[in-house]
C-alpha positions in Angstrom: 19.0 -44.1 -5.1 18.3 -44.2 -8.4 15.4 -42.1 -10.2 13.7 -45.4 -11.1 13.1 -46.1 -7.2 11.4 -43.3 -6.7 7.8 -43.8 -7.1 6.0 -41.5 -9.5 4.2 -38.9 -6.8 7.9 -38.6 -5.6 8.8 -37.8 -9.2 6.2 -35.0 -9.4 6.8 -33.5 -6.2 10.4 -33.2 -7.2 9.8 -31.8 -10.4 7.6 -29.6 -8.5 10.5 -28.2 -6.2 13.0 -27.5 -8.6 9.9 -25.0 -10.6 11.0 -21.7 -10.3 9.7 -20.3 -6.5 7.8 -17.0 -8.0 5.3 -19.1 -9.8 4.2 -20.7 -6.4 4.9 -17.6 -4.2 2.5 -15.6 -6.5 -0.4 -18.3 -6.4 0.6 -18.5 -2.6 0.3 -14.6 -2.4 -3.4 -14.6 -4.9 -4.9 -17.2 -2.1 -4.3 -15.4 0.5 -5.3 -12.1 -0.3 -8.5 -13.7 -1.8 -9.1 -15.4 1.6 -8.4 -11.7 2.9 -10.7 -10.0 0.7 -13.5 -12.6 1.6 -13.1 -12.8 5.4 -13.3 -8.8 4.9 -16.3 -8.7 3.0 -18.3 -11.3 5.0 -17.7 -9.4 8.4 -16.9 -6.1 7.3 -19.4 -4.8 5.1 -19.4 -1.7 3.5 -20.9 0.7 5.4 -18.9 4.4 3.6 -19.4 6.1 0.7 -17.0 6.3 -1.7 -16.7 10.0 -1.6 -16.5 9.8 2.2 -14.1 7.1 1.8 -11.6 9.6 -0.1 -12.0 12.4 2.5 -11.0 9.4 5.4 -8.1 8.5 3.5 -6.7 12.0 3.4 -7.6 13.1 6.8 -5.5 9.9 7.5 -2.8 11.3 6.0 -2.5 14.6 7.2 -3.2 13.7 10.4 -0.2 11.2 10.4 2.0 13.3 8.7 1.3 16.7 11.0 2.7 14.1 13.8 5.8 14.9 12.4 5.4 18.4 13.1 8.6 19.6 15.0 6.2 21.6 17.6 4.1 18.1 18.5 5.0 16.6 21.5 5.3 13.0 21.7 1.9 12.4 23.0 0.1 14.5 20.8 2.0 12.4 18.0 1.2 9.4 19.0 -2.9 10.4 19.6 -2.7 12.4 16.1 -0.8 8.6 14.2 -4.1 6.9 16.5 -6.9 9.3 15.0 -5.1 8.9 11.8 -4.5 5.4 11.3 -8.4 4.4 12.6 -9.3 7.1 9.9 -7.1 5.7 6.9 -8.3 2.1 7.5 -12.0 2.8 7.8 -11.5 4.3 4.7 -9.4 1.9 2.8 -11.7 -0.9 4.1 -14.7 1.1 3.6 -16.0 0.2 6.7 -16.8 2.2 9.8 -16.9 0.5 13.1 -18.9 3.0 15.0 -21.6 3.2 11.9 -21.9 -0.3 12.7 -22.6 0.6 16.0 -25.2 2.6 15.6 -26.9 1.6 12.4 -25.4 3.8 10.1 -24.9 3.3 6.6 -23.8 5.9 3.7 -22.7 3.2 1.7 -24.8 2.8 -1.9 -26.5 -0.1 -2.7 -25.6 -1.8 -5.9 
């Protein structure tokens, strides 16, 4: 086949392919996480303060690293990675599931 068969949107799309593959996997990667960041603001709003949001963060931490502990048993590791982990992502996300529960909101309005 020569290139002259090829129809012009065949053209393009080959031209397309043959770009290098980190210009589309970054556009790929901007879309998503924009799509992420918009799903996450539409249904979880922010309901922590950003000083509160800090102390989450590193109770995360230290909760997950103390599971490391040599004296913590298995089970109290996995409870203390639990705790921790529901900590750090409230935090990161800035949003509190059982505020939302209960009405709560420490968040500033802008």
């Amino acid at each position: 086949m020569e290139k002259s068969d090829l129809n012009p949107l065949s053209l393009a799309t080959v031209s397309i392919l043959r770009e290098p593959p980190g210009l589309f996997a970054k556009l790929k990667e901007q879309v998503m996480v924009d799509a992420m960041v918009k799903f996450l603001k539409k249904n979880f709003p922010s309901n922590v303060e950003k000083s509160e949001r800090a102390v989450r963060i590193a109770c995360g931490v230290v909760l997950i690293a103390a599971s490391f502990m040599d004296f913590v048993t298995r089970d109290q590791a996995f409870w203390l990675v639990f705790v921790g982990w529901l900590s750090l992502m409230s935090g990161v996300v800035s949003h509190c599931p059982v505020y939302r529960l209960f009405g709560i909101n420490t968040a500033k309005k802008d």
